[in-house]
C-alpha positions as CSV (number, residue, x, y, z in Angstrom):
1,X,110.5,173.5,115.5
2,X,107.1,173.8,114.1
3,X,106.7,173.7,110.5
4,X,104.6,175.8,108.6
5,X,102.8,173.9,106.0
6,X,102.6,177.2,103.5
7,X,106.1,177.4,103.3
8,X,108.2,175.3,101.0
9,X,111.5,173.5,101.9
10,X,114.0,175.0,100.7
11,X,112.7,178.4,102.2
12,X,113.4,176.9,105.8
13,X,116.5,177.3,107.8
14,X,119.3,175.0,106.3
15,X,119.8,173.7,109.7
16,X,116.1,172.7,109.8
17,X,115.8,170.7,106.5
18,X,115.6,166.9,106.3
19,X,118.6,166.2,104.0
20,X,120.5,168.9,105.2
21,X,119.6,168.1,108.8
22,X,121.0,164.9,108.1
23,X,124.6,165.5,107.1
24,X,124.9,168.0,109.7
25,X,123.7,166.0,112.7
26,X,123.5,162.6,111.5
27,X,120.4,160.7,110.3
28,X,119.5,159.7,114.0
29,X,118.5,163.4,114.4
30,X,116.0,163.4,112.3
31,X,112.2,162.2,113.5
32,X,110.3,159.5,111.4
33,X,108.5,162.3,109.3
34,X,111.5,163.4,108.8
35,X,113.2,160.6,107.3
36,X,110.0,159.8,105.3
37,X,110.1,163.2,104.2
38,X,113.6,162.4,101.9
39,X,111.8,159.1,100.7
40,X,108.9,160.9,99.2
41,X,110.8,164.5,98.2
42,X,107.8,166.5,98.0
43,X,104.3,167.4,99.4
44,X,101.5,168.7,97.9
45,X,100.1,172.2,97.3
46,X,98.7,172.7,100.8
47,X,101.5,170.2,102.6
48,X,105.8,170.6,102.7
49,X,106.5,166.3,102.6
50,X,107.1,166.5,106.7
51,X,103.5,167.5,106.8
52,X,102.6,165.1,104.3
53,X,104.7,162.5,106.2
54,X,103.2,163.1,109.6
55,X,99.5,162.5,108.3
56,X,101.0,159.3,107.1
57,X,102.2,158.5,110.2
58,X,99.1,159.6,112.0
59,X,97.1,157.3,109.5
60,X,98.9,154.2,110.8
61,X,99.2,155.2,114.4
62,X,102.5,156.4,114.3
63,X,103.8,152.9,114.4
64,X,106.3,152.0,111.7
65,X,105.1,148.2,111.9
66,X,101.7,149.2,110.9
67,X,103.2,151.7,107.7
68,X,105.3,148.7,106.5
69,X,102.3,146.7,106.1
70,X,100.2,149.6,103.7
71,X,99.6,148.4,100.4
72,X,100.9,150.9,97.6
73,X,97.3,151.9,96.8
74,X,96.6,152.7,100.9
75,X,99.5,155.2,100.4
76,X,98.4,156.7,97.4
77,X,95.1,157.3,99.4
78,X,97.2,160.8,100.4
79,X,97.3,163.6,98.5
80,X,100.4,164.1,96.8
81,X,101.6,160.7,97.2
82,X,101.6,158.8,93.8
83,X,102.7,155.6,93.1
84,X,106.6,156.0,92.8
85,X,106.6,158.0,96.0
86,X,104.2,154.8,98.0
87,X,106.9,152.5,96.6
88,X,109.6,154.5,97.5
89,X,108.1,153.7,101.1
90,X,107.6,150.2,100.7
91,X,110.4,149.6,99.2
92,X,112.4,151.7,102.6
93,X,110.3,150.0,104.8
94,X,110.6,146.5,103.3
95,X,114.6,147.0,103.6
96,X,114.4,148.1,107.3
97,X,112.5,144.7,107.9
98,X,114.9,142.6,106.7
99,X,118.1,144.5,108.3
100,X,116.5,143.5,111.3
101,X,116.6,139.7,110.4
102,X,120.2,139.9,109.2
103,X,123.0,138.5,111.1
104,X,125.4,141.2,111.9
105,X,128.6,141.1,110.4
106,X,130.9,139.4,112.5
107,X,134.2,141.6,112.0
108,X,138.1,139.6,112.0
109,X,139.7,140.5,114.8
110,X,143.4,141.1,114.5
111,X,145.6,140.6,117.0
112,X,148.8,139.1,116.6
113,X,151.3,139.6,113.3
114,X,150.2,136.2,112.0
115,X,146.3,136.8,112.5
116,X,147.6,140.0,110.3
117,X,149.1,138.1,107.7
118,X,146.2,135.9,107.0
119,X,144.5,139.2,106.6
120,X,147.1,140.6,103.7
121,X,147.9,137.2,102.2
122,X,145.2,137.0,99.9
123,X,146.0,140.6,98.0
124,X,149.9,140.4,98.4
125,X,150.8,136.7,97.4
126,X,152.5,135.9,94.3
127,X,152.0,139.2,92.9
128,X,154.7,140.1,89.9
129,X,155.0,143.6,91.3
130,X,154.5,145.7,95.1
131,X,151.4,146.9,96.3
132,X,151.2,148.8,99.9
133,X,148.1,148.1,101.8
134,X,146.7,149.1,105.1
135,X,144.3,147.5,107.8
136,X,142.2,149.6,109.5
137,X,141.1,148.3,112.8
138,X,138.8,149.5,115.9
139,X,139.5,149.6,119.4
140,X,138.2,145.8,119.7
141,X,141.1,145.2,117.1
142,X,138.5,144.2,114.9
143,X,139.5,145.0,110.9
144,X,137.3,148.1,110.1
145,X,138.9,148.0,106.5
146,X,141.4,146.5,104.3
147,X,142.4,149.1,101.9
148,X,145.1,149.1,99.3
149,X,147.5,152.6,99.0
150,X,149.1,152.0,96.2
151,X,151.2,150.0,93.5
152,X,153.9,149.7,92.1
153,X,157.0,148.5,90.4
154,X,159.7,145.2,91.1
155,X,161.5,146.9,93.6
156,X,159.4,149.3,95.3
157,X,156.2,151.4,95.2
158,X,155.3,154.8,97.0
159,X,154.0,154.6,100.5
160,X,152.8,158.3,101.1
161,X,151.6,158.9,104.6
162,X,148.7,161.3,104.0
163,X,147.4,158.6,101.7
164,X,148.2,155.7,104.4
165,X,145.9,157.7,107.2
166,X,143.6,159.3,105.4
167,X,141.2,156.3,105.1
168,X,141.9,155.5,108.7
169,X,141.0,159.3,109.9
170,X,137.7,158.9,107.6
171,X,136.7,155.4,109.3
172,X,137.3,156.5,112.9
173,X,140.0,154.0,112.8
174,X,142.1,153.8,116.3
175,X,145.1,151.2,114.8
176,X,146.2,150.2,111.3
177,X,148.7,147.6,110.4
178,X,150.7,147.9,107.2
179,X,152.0,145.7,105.1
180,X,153.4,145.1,101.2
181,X,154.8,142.7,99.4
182,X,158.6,141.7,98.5
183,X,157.9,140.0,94.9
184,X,161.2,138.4,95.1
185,X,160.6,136.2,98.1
186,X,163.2,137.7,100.3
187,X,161.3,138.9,103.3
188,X,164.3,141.2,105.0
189,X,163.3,144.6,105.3
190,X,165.3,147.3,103.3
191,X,166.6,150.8,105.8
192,X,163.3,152.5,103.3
193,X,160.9,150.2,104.7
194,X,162.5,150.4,108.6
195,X,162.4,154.2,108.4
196,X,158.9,154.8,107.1
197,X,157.7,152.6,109.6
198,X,159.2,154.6,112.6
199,X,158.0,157.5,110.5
200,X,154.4,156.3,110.4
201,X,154.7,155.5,114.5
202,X,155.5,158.7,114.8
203,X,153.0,160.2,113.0
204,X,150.4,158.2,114.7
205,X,150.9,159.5,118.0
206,X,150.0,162.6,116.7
207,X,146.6,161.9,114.7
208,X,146.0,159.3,118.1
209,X,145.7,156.1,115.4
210,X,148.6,154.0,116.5
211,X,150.8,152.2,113.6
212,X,150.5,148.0,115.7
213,X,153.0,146.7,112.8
214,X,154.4,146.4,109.1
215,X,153.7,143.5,108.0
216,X,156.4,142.1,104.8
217,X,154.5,139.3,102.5
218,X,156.8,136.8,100.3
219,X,155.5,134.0,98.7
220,X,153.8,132.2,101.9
221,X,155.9,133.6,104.6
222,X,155.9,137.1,106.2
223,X,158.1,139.2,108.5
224,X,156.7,142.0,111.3
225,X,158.4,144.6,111.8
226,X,157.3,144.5,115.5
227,X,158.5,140.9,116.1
228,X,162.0,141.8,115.1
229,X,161.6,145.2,117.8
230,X,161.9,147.6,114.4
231,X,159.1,149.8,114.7
């Protein structure tokens, strides 16, 4: 679209503004101006902060290299761009540069019921009481998530399955793997556990994030449900 720079903001379409823009379509929608425009909030009297944003841009050759390398008082050379606003850019640009030199995170992949045991052993071992807790994994069977649904007593705790697939639906998740804890050490699996697992397979095929196993922790051994043909 083309902006007018009389007009404010807020008095564009919703569609068209940079925050709201961005939860609607995602911040890869939105043009550098754009995402410079949330840094900074605000223009000046003559200028909405796209406007304001593209003349910075246009100052450094459009080239985001060149803008990371503006000192705070070559920002402030722009009308309506004090110093919290030039080191809200810095500071933006400064993270952006060392992203880039980051490793990227090298995800556990999960693939077999013991490779999903060393994954729940750490928060289910030698607790006093259950806990229920899911992993949340990608279509590489890489862990997405490990996220605790809830706790409970000696003998049990509640496993709701809204709660179980809500966090997978949220992170795109395409498997999870369950698993909880049997305090006292005895890793058979009561009818309860064997019947909300089928209950969570089924459910799965419906919301197309497939339940791989249930996973029961005591002490340092475990039991899968899928070993034993249960699920």
């Amino acid at each position: 679209m083309t902006y007018d720079a009389h007009l404010s903001i807020k008095s564009w379409a919703e569609e068209d503004r940079p925050r709201e823009k961005l939860l609607l379509k995602g911040k890869s929608a939105l043009s550098d101006a754009e995402l410079i425009a949330i840094l900074i909030g605000s223009g000046n009297r003559n200028e909405t902060a796209v406007e304001l944003s593209k003349k910075i841009l246009i100052g450094v050759g459009n080239n985001l290299n060149e803008l990371g390398q503006s000192s705070i008082e070559q920002l402030m050379q722009y009308k309506g761009i004090g110093e919290a606003k030039a080191i809200s850019i810095s500071a933006a640009l400064e993270l952006g540069r060392r992203r880039k030199s980051t490793e990227v995170l090298k995800r556990p992949i999960v693939n077999t019921s013991e490779t999903a045991f060393q994954q729940l052993a750490p928060y289910l071992q030698d607790l006093p009481h259950e806990e229920f807790w899911i992993l949340i994994l990608n279509r590489a069977s890489q862990v997405i998530e490990i996220k605790n649904i809830s706790k409970g007593g000696v003998s049990g705790t509640v496993a709701d399955a809204k709660l179980i697939f809500r966090p997978a639906l949220e992170k795109l998740g395409s498997s999870i793997i369950v698993g909880h804890n049997h305090p006292s050490g005895n890793l058979k699996p009561s009818q309860a556990d064997i019947n909300l697992t089928r209950k969570l397979v089924k459910a799965g095929e419906y919301l197309d994030v497939k339940v791989l196993d249930h996973i029961i922790v005591g002490g340092n051994s475990f039991l899968s449900l899928a070993d034993e043909g249960l699920l």
